[in-house]
N, CA and C atoms as an extended XYZ file, in Angstrom:
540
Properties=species:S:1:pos:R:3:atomname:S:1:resname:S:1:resid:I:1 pbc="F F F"
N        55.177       -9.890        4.393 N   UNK     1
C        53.798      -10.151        4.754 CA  UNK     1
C        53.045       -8.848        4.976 C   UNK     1
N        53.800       -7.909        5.553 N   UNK     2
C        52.940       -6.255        6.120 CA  UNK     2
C        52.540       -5.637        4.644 C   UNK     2
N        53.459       -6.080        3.567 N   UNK     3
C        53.277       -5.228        2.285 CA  UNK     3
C        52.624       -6.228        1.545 C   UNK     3
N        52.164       -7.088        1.823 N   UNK     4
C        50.799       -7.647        1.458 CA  UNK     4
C        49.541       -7.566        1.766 C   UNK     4
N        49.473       -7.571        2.968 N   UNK     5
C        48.332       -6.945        3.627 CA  UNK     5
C        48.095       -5.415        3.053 C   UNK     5
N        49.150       -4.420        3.243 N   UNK     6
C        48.829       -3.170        2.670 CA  UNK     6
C        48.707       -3.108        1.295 C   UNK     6
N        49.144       -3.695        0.592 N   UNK     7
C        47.765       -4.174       -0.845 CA  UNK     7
C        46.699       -4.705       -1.030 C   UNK     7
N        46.603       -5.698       -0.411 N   UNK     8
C        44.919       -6.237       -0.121 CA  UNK     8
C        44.429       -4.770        0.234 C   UNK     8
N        44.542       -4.299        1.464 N   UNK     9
C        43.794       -3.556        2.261 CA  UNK     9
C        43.248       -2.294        1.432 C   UNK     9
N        44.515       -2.372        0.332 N   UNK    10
C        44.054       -1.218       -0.650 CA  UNK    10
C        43.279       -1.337       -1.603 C   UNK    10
N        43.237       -2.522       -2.407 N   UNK    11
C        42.196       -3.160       -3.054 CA  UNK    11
C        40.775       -2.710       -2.185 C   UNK    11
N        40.947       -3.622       -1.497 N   UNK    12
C        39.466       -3.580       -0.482 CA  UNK    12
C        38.927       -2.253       -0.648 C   UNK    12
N        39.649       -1.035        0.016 N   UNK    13
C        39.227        0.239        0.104 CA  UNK    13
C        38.695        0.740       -1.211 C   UNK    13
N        39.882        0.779       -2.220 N   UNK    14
C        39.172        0.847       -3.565 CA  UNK    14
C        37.979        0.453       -4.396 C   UNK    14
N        37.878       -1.345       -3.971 N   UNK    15
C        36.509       -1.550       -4.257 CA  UNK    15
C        34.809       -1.125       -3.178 C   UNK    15
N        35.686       -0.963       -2.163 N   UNK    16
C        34.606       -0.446       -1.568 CA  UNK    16
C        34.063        1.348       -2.532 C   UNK    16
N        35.432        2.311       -2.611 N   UNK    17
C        34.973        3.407       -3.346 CA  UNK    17
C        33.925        3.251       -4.195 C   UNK    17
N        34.994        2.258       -5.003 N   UNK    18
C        33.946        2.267       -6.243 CA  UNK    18
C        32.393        1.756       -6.012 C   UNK    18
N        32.326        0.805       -5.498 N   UNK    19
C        30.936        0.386       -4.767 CA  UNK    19
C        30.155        2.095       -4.595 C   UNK    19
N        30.512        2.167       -3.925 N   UNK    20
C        30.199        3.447       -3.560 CA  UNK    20
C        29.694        4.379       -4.402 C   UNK    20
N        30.452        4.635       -5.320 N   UNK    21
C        30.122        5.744       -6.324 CA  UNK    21
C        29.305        5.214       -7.177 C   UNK    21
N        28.895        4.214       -7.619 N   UNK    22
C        28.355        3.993       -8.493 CA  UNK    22
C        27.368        3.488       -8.046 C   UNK    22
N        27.252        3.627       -6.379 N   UNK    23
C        25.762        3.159       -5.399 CA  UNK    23
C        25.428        4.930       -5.689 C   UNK    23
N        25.996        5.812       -5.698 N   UNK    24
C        25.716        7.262       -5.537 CA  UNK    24
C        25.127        7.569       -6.748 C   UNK    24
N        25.457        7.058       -7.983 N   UNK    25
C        25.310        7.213       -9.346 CA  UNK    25
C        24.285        6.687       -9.594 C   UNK    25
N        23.493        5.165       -9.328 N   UNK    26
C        22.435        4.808       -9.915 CA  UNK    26
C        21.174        5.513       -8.840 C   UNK    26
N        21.790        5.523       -7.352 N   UNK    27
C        20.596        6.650       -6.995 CA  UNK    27
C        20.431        7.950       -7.522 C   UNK    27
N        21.076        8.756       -7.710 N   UNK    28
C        20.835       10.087       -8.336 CA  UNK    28
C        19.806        9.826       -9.772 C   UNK    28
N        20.495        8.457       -9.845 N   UNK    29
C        19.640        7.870      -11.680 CA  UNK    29
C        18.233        8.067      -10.955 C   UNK    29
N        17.884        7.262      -10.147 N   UNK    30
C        16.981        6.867      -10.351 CA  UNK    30
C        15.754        8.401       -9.383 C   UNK    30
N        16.378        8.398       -8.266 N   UNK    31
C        15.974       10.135       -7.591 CA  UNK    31
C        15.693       11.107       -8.681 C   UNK    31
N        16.328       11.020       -9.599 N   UNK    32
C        16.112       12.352      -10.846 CA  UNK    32
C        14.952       11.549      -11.404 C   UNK    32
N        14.717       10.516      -11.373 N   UNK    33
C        13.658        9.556      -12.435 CA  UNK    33
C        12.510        9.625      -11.716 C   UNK    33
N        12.163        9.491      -10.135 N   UNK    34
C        11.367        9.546       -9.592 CA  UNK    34
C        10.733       10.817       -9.015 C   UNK    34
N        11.576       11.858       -9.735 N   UNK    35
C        11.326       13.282       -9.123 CA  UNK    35
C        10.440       13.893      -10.082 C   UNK    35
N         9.666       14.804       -9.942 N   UNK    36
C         8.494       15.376      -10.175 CA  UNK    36
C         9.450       16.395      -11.593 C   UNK    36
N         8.652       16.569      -12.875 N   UNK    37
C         9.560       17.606      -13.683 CA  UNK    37
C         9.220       18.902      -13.263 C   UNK    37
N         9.805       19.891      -13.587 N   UNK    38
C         9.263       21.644      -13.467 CA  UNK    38
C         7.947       21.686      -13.978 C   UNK    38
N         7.350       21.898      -12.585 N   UNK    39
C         6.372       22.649      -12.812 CA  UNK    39
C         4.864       21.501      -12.779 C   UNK    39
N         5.517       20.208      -12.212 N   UNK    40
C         4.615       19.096      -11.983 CA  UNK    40
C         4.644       18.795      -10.561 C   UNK    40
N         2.941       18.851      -10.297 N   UNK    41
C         3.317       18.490       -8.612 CA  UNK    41
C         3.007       17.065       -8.479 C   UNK    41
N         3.829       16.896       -7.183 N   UNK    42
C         4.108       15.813       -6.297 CA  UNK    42
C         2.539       14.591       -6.684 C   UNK    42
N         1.815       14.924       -7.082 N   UNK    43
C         0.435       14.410       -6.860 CA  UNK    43
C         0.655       14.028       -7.834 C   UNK    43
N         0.688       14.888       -9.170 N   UNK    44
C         0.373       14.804      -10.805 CA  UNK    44
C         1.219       13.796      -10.849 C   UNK    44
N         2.759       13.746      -10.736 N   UNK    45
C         3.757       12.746      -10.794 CA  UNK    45
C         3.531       11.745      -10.003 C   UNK    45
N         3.054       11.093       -9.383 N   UNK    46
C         2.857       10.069       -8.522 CA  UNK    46
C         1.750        9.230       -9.428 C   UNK    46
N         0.652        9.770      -10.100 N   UNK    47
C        -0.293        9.496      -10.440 CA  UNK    47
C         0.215        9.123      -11.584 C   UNK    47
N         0.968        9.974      -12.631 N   UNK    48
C         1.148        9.459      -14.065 CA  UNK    48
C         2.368        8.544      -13.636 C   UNK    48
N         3.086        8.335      -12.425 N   UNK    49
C         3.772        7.484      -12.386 CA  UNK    49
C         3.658        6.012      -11.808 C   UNK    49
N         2.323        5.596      -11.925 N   UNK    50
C         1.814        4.250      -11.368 CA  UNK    50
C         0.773        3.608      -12.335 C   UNK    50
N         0.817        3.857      -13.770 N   UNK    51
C        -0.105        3.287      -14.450 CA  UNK    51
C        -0.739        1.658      -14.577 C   UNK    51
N        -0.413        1.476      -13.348 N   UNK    52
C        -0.852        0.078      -13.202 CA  UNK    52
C        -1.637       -0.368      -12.013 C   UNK    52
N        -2.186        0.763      -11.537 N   UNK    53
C        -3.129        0.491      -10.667 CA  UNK    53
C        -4.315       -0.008      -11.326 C   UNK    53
N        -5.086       -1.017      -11.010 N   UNK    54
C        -6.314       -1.203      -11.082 CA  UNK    54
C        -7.081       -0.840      -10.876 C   UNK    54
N        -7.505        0.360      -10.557 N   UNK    55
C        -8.597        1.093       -9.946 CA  UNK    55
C        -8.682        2.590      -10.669 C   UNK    55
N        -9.712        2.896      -11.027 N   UNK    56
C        -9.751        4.093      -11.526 CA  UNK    56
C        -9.920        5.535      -10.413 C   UNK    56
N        -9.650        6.673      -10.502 N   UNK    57
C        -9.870        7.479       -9.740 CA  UNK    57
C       -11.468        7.693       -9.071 C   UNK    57
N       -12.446        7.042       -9.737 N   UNK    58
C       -13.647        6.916       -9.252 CA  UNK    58
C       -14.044        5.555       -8.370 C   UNK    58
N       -12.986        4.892       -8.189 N   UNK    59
C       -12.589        4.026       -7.332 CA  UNK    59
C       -12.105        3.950       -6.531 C   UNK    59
N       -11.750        4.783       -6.050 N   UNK    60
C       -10.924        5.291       -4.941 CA  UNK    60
C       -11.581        6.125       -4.196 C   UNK    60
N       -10.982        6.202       -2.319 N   UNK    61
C       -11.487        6.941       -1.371 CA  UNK    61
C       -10.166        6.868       -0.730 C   UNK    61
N       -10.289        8.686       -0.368 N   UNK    62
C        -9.395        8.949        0.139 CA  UNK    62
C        -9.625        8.795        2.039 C   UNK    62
N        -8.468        9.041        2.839 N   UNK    63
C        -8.895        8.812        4.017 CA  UNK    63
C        -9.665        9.930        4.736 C   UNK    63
N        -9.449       10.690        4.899 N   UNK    64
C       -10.919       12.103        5.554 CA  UNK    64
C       -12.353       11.712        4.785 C   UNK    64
N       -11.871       11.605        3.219 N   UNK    65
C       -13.946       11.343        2.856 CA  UNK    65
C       -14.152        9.997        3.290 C   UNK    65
N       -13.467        8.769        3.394 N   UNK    66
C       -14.020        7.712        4.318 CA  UNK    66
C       -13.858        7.550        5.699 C   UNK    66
N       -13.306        8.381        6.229 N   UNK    67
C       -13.301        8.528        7.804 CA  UNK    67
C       -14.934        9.276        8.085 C   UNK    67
N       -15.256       10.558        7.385 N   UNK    68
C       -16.399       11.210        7.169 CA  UNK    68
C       -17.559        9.989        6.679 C   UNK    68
N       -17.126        9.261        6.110 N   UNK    69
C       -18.449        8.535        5.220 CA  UNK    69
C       -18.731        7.888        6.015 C   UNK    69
N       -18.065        7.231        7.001 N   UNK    70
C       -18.310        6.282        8.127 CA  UNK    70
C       -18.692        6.509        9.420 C   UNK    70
N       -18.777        7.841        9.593 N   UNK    71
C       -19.152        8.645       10.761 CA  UNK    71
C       -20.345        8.986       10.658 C   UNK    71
N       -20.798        9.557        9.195 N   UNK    72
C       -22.215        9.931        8.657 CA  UNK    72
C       -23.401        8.784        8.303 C   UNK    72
N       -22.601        7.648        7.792 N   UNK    73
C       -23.705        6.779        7.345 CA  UNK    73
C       -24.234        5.791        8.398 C   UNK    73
N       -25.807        5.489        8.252 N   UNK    74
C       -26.697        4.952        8.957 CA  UNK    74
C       -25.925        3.214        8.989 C   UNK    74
N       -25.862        2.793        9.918 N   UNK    75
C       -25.299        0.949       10.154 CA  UNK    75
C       -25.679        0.100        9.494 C   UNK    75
N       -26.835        0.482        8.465 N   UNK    76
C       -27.420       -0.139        7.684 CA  UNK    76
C       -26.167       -0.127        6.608 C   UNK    76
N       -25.855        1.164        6.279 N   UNK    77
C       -24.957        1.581        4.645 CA  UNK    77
C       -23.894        1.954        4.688 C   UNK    77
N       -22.835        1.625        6.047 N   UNK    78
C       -21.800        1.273        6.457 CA  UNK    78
C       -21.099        0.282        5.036 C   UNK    78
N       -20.312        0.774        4.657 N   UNK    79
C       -19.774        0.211        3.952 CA  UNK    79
C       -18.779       -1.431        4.268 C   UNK    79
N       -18.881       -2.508        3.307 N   UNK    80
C       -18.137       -3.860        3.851 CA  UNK    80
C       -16.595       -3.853        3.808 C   UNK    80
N       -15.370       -3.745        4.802 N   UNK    81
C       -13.844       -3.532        5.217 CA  UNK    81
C       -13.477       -4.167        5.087 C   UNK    81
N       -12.349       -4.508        4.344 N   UNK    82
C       -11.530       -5.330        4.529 CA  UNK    82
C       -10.000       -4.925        4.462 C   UNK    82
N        -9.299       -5.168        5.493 N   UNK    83
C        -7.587       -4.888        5.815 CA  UNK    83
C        -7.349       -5.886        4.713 C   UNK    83
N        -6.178       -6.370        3.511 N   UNK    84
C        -5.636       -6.965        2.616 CA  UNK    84
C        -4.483       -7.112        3.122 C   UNK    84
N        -3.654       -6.090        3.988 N   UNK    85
C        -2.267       -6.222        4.582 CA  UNK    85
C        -1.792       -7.475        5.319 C   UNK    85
N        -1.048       -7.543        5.777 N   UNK    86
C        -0.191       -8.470        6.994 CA  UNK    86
C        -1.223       -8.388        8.268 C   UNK    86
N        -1.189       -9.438        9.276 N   UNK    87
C        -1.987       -9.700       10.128 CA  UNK    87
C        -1.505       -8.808       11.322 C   UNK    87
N         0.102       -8.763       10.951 N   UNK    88
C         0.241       -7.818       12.511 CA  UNK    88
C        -0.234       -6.458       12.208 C   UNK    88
N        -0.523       -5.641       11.184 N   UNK    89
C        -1.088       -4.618       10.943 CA  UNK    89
C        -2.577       -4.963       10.974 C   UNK    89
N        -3.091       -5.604       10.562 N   UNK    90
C        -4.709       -5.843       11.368 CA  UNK    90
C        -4.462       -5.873       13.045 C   UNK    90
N        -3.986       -6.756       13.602 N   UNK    91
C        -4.156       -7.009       14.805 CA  UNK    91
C        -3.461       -5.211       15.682 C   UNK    91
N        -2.443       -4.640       15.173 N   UNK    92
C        -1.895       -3.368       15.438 CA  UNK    92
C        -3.188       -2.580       15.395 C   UNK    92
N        -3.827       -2.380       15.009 N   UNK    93
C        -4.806       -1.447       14.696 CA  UNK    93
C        -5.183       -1.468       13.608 C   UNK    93
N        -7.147       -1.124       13.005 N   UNK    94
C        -7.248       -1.237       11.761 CA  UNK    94
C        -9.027       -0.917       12.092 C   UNK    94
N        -9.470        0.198       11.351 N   UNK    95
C       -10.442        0.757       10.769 CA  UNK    95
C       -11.610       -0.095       11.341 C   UNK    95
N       -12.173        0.501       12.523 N   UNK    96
C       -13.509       -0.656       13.157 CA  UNK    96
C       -14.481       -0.812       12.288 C   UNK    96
N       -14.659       -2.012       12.858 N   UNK    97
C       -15.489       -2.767       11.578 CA  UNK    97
C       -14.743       -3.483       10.246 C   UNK    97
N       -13.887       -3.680        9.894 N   UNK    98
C       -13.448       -3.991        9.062 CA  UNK    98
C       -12.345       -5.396        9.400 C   UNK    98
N       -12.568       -6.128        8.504 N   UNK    99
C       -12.704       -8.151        8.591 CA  UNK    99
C       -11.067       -7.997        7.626 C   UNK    99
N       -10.648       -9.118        8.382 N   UNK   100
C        -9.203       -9.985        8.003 CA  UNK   100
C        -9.440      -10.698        7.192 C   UNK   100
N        -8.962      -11.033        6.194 N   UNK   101
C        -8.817      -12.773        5.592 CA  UNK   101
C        -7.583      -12.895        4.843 C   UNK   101
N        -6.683      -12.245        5.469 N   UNK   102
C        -5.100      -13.175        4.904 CA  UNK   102
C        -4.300      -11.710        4.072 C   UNK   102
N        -2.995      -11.836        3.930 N   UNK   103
C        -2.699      -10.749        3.687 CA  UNK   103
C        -2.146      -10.999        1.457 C   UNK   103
N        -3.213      -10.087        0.768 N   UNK   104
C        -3.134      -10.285       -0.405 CA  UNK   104
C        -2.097      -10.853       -1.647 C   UNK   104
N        -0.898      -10.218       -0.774 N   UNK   105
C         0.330      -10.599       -1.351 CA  UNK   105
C         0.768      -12.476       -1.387 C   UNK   105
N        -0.077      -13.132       -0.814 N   UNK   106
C         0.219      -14.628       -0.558 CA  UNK   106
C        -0.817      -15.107       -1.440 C   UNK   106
N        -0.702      -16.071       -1.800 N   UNK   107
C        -1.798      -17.068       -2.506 CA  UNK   107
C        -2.273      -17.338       -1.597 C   UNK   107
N        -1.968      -17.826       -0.493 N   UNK   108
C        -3.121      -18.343        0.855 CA  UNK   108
C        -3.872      -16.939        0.834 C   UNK   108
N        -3.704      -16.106        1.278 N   UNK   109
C        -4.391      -14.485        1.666 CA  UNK   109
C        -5.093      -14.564        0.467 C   UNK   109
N        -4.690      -14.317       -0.878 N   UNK   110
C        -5.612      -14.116       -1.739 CA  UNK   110
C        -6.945      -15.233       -2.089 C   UNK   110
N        -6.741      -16.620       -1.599 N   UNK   111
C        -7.182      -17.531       -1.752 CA  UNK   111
C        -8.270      -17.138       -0.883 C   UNK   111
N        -7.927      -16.903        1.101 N   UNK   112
C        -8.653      -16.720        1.552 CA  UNK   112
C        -9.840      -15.758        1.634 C   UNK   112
N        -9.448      -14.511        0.691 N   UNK   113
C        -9.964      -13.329        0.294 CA  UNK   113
C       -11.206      -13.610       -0.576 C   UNK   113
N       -10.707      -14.625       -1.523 N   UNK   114
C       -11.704      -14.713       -2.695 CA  UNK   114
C       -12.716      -15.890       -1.839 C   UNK   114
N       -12.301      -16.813       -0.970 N   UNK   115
C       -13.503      -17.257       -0.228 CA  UNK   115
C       -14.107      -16.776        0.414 C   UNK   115
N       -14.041      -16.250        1.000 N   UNK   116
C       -14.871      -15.091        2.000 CA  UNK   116
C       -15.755      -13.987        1.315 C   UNK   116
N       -15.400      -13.661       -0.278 N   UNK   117
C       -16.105      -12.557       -0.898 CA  UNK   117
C       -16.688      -13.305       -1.655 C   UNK   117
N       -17.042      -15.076       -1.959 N   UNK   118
C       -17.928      -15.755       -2.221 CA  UNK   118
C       -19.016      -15.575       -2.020 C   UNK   118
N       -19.753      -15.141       -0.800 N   UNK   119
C       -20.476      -14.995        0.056 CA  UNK   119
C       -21.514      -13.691       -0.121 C   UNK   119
N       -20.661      -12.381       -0.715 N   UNK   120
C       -21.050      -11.503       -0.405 CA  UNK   120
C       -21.852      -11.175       -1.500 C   UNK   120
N       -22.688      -10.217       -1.553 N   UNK   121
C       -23.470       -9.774       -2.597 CA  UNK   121
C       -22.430       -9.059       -3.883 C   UNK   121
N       -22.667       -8.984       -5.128 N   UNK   122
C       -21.602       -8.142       -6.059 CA  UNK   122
C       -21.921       -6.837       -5.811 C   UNK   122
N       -23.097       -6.675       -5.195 N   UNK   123
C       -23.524       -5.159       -5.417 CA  UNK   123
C       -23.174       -4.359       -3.955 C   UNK   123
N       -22.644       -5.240       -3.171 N   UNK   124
C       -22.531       -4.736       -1.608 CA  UNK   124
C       -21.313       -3.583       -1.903 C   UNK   124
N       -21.072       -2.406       -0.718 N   UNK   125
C       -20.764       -1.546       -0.776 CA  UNK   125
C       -19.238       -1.939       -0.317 C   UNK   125
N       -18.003       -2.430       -1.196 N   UNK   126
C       -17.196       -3.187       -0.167 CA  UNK   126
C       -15.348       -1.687       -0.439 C   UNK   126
N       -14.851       -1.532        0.319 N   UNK   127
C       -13.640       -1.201        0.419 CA  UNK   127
C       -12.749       -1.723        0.701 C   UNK   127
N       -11.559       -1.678        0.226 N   UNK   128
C       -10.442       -2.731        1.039 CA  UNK   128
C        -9.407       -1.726        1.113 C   UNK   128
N        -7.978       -2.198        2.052 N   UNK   129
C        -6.839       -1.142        1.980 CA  UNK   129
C        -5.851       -1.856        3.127 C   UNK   129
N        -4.994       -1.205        3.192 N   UNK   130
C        -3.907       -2.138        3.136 CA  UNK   130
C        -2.778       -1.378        4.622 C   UNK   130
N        -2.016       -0.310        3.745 N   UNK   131
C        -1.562        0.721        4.654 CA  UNK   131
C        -0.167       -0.062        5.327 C   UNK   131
N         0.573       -1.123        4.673 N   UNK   132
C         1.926       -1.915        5.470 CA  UNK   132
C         3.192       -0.712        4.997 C   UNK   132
N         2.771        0.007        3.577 N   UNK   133
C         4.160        0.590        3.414 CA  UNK   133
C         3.671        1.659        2.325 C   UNK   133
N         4.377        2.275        1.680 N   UNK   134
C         4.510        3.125        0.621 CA  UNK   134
C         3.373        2.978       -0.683 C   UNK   134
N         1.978        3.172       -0.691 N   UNK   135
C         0.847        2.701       -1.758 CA  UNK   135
C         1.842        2.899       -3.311 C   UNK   135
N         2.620        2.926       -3.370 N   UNK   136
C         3.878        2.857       -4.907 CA  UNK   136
C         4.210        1.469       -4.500 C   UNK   136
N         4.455        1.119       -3.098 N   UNK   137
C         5.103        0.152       -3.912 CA  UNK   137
C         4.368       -1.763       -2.607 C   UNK   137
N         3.384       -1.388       -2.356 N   UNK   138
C         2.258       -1.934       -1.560 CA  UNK   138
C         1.755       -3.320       -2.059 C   UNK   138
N         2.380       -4.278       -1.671 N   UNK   139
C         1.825       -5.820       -2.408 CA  UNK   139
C         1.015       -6.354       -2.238 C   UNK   139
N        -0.012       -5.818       -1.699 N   UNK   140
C        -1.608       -6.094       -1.536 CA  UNK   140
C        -2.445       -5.351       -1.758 C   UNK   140
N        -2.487       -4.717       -1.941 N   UNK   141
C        -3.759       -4.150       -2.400 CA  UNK   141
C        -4.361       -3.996       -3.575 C   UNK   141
N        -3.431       -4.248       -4.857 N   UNK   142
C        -3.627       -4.268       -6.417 CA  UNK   142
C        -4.037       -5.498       -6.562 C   UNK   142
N        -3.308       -6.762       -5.996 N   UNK   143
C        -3.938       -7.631       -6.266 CA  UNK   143
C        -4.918       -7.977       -5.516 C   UNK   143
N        -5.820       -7.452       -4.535 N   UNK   144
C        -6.813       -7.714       -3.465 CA  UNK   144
C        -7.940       -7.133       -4.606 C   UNK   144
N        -7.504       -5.585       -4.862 N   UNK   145
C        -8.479       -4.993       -5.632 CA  UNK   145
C        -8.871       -5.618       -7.016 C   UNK   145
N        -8.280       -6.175       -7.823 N   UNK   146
C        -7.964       -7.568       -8.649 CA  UNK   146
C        -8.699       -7.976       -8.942 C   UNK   146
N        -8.340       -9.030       -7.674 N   UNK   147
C        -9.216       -9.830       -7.547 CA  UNK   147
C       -10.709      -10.372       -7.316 C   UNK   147
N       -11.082       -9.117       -6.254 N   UNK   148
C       -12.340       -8.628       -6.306 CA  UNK   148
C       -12.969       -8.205       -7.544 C   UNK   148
N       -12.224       -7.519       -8.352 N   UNK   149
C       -13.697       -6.687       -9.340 CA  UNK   149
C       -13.278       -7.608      -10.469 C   UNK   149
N       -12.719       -8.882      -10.388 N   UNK   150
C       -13.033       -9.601      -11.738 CA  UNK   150
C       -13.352      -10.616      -10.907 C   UNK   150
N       -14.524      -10.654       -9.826 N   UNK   151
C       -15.620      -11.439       -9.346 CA  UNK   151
C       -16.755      -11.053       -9.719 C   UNK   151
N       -16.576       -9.601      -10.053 N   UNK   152
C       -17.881       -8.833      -10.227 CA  UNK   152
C       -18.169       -7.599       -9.671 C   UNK   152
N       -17.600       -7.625       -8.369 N   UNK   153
C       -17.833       -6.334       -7.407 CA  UNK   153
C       -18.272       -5.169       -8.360 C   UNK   153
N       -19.198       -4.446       -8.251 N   UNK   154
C       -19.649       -3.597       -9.067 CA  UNK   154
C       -19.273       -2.011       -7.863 C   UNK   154
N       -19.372       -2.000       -6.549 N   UNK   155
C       -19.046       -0.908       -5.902 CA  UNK   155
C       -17.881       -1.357       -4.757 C   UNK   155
N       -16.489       -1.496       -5.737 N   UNK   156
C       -15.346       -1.972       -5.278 CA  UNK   156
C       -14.831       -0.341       -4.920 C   UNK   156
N       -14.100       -0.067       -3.797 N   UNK   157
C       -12.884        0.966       -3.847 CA  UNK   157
C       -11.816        0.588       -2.950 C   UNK   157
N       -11.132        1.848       -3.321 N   UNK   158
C        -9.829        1.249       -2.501 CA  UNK   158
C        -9.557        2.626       -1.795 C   UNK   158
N        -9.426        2.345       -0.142 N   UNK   159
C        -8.878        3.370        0.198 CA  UNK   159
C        -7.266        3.896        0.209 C   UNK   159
N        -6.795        5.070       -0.514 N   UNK   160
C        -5.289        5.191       -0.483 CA  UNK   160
C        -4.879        6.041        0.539 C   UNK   160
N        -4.016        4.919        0.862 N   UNK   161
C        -3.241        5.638        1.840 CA  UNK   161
C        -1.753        5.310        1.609 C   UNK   161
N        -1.515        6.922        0.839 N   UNK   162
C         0.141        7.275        0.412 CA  UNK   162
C         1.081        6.621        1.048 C   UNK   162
N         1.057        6.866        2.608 N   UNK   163
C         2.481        6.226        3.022 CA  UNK   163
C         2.341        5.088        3.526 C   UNK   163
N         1.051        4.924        4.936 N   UNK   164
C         1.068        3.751        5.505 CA  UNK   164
C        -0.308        4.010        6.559 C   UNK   164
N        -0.719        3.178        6.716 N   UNK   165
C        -1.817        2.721        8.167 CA  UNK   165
C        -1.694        4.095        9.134 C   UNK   165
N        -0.452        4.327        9.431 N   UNK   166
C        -0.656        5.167       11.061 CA  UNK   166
C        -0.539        6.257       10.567 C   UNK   166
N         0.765        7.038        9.252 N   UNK   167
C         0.484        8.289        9.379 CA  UNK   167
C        -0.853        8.767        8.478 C   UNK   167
N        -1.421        7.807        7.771 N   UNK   168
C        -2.240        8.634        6.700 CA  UNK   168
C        -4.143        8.174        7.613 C   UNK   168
N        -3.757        7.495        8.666 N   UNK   169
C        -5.254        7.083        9.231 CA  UNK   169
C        -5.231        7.119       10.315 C   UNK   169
N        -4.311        6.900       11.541 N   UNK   170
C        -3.706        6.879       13.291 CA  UNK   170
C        -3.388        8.584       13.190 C   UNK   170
N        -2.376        8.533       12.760 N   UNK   171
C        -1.798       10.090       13.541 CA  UNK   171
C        -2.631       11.293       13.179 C   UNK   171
N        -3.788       11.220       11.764 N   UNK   172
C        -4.619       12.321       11.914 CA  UNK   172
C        -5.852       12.612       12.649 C   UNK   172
N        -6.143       11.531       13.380 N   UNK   173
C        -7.038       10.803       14.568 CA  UNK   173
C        -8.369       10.693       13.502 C   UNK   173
N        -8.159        9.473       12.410 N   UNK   174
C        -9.559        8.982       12.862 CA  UNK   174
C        -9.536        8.007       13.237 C   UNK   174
N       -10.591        6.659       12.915 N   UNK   175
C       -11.349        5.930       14.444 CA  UNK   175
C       -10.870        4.788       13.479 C   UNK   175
N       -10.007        3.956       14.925 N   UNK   176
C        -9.296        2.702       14.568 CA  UNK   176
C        -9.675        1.776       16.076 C   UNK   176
N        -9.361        0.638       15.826 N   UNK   177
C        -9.589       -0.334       17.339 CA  UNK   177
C        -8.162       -1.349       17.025 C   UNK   177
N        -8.104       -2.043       18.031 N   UNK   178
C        -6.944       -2.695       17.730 CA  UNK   178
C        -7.650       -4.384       18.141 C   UNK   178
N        -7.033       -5.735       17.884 N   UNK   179
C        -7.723       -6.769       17.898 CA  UNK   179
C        -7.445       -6.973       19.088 C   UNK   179
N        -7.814       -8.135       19.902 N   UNK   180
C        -8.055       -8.507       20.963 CA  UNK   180
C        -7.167       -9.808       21.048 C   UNK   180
């Protein structure tokens, strides 16, 4: 019975190795795949590596020029907010002034999204953004942005924020509120 067990046990170990190595092997695959080539920066590669954003670079706002844009402009030309993310990241904190309606990645969220932007003018000044995780790999906001500009939205953007909500908008201090 002991020299059965000490074959199982060796199996086991073995397939765990191998597990292993070939968990080591398809990351290196894919780390070398996601890594920037000589002499390409971090930016350039990120950019030619997401060709499926919906939004063109003139569609986009980064977070300092809309932290700035919102500090400068009159309450009149305040631009229209909308969080697309998960509700506990609205309710966590999220860009004052700026309205919930469901988090994009759901058919309810998107459903509720496109009712609520029923309402609004096509020409209104609207932003949306998201900020739950990594803008590579972010399940709301492509389809929030989407959805909006094949309503019409004519001054749609999207604010990017690379990693997430707190470090790319909280930890460089601009102006957030949290819900009530």
């Amino acid at each position: 019975m002991a020299g059965g067990m000490k074959i199982r046990s060796r199996k086991i170990l073995w397939g765990a190795i191998l597990i292993a190595l070939f968990a080591g092997a398809a990351a290196r695959l894919v780390s070398g795949a996601l890594r920037p080539a000589a002499g390409q920066s971090e930016a350039t590669h990120s950019a030619a590596a997401a060709p499926s954003d919906p939004w063109t670079s003139a569609q986009t706002v980064q977070p300092a020029d809309f932290s700035k844009e919102l500090a400068d402009a009159p309450p009149a030309a305040k631009p229209t907010i909308v969080c697309v993310g998960p509700r506990v990241l609205y309710r966590g904190g999220h860009i004052p002034g700026a309205s919930y309606h469901g988090a994009a990645s759901t058919p309810q969220g998107l459903d509720d999204l496109k009712k609520w932007a029923d309402g609004i003018p096509r020409s209104a000044n609207l932003v949306v953004y998201c900020g739950c995780c990594p803008l590579d790999r972010c399940p709301n906001l492509r389809p929030a942005f989407t959805a909006l500009h094949d309503m019409g939205f004519t001054h749609l953007r999207a604010l990017l924020l690379p990693t997430n909500f707190y470090t790319d908008w909280v930890k460089p201090g601009y102006p957030f509120e949290k819900s009530e």
